[in-house]
Biotite code that builds the C-alpha atoms (Angstrom):
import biotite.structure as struc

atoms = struc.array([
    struc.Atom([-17.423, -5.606, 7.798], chain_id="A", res_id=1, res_name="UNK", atom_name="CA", element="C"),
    struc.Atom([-14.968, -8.306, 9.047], chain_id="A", res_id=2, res_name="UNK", atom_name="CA", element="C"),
    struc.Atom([-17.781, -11.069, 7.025], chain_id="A", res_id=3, res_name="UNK", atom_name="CA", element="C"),
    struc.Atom([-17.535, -9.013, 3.376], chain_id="A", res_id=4, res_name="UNK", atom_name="CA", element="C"),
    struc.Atom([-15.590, -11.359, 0.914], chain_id="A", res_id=5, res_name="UNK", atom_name="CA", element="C"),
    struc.Atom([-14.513, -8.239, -0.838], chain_id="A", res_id=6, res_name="UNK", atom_name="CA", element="C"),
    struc.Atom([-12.615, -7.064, 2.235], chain_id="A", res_id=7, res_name="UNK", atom_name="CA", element="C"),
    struc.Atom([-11.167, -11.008, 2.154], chain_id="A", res_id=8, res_name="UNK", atom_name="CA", element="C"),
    struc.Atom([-10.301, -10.823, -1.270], chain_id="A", res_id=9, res_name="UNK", atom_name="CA", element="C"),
    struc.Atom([-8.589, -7.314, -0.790], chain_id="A", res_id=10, res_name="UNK", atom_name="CA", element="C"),
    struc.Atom([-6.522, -8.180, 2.277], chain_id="A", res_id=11, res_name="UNK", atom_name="CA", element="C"),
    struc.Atom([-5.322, -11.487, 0.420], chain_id="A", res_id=12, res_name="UNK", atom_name="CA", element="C"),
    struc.Atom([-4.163, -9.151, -2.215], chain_id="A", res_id=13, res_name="UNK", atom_name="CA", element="C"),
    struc.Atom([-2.776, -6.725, -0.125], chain_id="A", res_id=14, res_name="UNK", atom_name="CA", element="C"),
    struc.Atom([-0.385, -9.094, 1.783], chain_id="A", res_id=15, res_name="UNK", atom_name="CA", element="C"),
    struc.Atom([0.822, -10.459, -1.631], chain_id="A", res_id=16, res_name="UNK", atom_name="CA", element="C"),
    struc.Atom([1.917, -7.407, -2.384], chain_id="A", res_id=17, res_name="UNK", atom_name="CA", element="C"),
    struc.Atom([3.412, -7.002, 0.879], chain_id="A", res_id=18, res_name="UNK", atom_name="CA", element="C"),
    struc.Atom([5.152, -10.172, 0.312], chain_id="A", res_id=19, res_name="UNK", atom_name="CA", element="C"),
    struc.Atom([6.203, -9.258, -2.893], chain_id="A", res_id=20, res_name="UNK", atom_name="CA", element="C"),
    struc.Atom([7.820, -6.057, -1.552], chain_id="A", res_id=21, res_name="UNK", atom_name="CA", element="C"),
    struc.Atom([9.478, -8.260, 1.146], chain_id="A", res_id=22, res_name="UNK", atom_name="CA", element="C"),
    struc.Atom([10.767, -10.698, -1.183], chain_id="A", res_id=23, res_name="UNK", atom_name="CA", element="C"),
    struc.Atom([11.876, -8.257, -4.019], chain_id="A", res_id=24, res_name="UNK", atom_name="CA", element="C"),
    struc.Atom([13.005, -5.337, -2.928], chain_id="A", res_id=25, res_name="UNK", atom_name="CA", element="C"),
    struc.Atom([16.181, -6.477, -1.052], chain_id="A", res_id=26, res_name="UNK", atom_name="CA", element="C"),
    struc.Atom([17.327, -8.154, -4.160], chain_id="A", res_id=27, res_name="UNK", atom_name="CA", element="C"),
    struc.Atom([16.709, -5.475, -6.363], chain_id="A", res_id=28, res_name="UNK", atom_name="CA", element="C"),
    struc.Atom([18.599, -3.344, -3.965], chain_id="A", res_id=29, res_name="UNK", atom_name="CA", element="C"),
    struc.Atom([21.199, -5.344, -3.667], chain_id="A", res_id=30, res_name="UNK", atom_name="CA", element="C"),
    struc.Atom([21.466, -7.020, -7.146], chain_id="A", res_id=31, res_name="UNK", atom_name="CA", element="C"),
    struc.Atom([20.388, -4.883, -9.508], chain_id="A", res_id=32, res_name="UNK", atom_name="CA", element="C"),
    struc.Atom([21.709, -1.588, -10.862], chain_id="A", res_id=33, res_name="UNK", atom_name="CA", element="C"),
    struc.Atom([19.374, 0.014, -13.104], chain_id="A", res_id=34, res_name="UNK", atom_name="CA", element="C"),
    struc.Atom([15.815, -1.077, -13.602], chain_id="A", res_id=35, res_name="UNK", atom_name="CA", element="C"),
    struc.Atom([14.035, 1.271, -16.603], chain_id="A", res_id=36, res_name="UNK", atom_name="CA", element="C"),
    struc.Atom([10.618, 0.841, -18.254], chain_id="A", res_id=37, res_name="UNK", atom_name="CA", element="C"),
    struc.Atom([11.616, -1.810, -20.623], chain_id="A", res_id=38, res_name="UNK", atom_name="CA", element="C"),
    struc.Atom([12.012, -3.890, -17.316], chain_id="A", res_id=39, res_name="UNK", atom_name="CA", element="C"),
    struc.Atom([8.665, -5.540, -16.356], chain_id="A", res_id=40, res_name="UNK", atom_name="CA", element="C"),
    struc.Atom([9.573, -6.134, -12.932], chain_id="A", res_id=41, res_name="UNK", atom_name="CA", element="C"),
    struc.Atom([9.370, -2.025, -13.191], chain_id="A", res_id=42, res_name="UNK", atom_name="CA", element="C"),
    struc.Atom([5.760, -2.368, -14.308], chain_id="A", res_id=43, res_name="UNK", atom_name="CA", element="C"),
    struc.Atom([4.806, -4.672, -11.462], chain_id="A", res_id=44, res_name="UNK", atom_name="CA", element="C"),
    struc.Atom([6.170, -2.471, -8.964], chain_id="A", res_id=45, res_name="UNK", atom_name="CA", element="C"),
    struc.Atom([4.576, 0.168, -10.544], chain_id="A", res_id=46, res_name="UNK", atom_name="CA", element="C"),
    struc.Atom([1.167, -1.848, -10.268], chain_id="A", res_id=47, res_name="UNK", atom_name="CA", element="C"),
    struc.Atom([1.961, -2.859, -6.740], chain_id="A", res_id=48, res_name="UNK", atom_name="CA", element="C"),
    struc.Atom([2.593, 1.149, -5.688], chain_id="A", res_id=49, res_name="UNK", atom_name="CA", element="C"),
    struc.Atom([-0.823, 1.553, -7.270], chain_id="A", res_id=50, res_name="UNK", atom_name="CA", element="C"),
    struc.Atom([-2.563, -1.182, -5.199], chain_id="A", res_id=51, res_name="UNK", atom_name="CA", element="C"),
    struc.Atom([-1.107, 0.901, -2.235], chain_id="A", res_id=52, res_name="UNK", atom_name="CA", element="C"),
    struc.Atom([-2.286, 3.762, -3.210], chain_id="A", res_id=53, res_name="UNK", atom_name="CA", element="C"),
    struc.Atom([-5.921, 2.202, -3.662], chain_id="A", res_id=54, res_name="UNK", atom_name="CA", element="C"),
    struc.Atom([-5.441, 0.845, -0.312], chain_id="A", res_id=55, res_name="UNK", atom_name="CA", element="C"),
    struc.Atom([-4.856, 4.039, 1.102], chain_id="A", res_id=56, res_name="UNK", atom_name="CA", element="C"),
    struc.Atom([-7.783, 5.689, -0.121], chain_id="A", res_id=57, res_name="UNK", atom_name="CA", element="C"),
    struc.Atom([-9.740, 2.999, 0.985], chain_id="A", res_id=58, res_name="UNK", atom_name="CA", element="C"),
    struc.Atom([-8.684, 3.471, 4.186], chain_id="A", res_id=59, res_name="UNK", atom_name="CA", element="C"),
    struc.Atom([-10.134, 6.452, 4.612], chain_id="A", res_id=60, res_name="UNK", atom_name="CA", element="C"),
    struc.Atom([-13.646, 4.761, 4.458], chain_id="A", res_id=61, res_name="UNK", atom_name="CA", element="C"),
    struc.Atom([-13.495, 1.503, 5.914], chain_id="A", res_id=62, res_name="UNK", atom_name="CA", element="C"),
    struc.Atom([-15.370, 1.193, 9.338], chain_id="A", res_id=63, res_name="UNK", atom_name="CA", element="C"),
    struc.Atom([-13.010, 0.041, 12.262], chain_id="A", res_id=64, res_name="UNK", atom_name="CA", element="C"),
    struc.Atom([-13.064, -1.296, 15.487], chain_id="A", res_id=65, res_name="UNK", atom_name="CA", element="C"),
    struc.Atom([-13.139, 0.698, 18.760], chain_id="A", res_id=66, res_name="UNK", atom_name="CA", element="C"),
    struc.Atom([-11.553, -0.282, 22.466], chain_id="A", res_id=67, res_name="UNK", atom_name="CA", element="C"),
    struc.Atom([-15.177, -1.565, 23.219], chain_id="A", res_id=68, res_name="UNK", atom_name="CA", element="C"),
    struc.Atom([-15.418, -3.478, 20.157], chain_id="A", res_id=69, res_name="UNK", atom_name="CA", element="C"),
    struc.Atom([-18.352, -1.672, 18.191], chain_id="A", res_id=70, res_name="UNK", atom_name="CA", element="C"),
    struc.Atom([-17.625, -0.950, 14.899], chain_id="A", res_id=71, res_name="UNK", atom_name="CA", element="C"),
    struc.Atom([-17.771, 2.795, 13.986], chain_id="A", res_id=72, res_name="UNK", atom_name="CA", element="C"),
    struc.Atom([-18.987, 4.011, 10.637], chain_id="A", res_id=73, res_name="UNK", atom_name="CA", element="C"),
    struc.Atom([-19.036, 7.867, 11.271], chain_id="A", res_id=74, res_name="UNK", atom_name="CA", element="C"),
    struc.Atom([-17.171, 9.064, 8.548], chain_id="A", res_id=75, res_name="UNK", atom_name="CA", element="C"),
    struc.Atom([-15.332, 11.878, 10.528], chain_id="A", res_id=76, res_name="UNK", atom_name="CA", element="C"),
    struc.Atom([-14.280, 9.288, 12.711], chain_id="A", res_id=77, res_name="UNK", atom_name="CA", element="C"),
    struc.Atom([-12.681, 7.004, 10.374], chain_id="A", res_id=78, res_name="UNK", atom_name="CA", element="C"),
    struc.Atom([-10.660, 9.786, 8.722], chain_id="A", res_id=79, res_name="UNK", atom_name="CA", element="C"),
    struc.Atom([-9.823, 11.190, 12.128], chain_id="A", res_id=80, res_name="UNK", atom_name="CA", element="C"),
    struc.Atom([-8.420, 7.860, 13.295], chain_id="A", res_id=81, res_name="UNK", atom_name="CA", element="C"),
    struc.Atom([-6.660, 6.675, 9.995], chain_id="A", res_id=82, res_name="UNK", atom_name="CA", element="C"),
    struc.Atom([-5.204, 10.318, 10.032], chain_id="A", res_id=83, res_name="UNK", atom_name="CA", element="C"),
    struc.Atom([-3.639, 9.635, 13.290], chain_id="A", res_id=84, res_name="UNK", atom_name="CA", element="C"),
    struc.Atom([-2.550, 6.177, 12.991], chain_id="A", res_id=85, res_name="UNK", atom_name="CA", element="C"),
    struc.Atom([-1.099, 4.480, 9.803], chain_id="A", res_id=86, res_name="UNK", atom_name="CA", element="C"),
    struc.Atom([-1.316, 7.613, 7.815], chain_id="A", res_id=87, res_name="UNK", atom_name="CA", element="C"),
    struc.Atom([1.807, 8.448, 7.929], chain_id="A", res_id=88, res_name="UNK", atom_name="CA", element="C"),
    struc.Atom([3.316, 5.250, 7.659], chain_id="A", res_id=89, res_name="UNK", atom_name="CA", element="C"),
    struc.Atom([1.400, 4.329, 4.790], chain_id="A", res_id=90, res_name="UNK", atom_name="CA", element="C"),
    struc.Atom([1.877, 7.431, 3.171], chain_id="A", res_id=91, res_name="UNK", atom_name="CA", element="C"),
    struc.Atom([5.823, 7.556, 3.284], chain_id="A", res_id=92, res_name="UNK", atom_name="CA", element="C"),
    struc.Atom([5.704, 4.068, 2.273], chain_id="A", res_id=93, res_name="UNK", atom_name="CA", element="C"),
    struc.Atom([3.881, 4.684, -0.961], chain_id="A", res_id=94, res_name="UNK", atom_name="CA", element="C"),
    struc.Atom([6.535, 6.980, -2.301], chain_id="A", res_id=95, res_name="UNK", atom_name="CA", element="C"),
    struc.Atom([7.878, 6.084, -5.507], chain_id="A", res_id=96, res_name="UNK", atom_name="CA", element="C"),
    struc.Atom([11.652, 6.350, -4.481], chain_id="A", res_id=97, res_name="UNK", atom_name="CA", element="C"),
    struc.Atom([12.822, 3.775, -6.999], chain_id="A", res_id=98, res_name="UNK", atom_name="CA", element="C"),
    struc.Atom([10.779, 5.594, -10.191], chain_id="A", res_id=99, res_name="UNK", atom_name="CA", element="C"),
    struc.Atom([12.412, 9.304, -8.698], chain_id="A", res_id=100, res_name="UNK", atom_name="CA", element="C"),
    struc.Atom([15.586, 7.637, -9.533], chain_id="A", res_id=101, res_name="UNK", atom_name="CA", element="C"),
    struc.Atom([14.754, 6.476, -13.005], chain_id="A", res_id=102, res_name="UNK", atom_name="CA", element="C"),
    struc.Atom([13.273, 10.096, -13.660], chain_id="A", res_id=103, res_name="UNK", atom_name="CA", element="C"),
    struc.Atom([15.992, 11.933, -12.715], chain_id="A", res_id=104, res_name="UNK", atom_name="CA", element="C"),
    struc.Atom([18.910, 9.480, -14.461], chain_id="A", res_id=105, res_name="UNK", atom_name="CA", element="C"),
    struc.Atom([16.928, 10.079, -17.607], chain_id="A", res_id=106, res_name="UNK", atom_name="CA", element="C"),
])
């Protein structure tokens, strides 16, 4: 798995996004009051909560690593240990909190 240029690709994405989040967010916190549909940065934070979302799902199928180093590709497993590791995280994190706002203003 760690030699698929997909998986490459899709991390290199993934920490864009992340970086993007990183780099945005605080500013449009602290700078900016409302941000509505006609806003495009609205669309690409609306495209970069969809990544996420992707990513999560994917998650749920990609083979990890165990203590001993062997990858495991059970899919029972996979789910069972995404379920009680970054599940939570991820899934709190994906929460449109910004696009609640602009739904209930309207």
């Amino acid at each position: 798995p760690e030699h698929q240029s997909f998986l490459r690709y899709w991390d290199g994405c993934s920490m864009s996004c992340l970086a993007f989040v990183a780099l945005v967010t605080p500013y449009e916190v602290g700078f900016v009051e409302d941000q509505g549909p006609d806003d495009p940065v609205f669309w690409v934070n609306r495209f970069v909560d969809g990544f996420f979302i992707v990513d999560m799902v994917f998650n749920f199928f990609f083979a990890f690593q165990d203590r001993t180093g062997r990858w495991v590709v059970s899919h029972g497993k996979i789910i069972r240990h995404y379920i009680r590791g970054f599940f939570a995280v991820d899934f709190v994190s994906i929460l449109p909190f910004d696009l609640v706002g602009v739904v209930l203003s309207s």
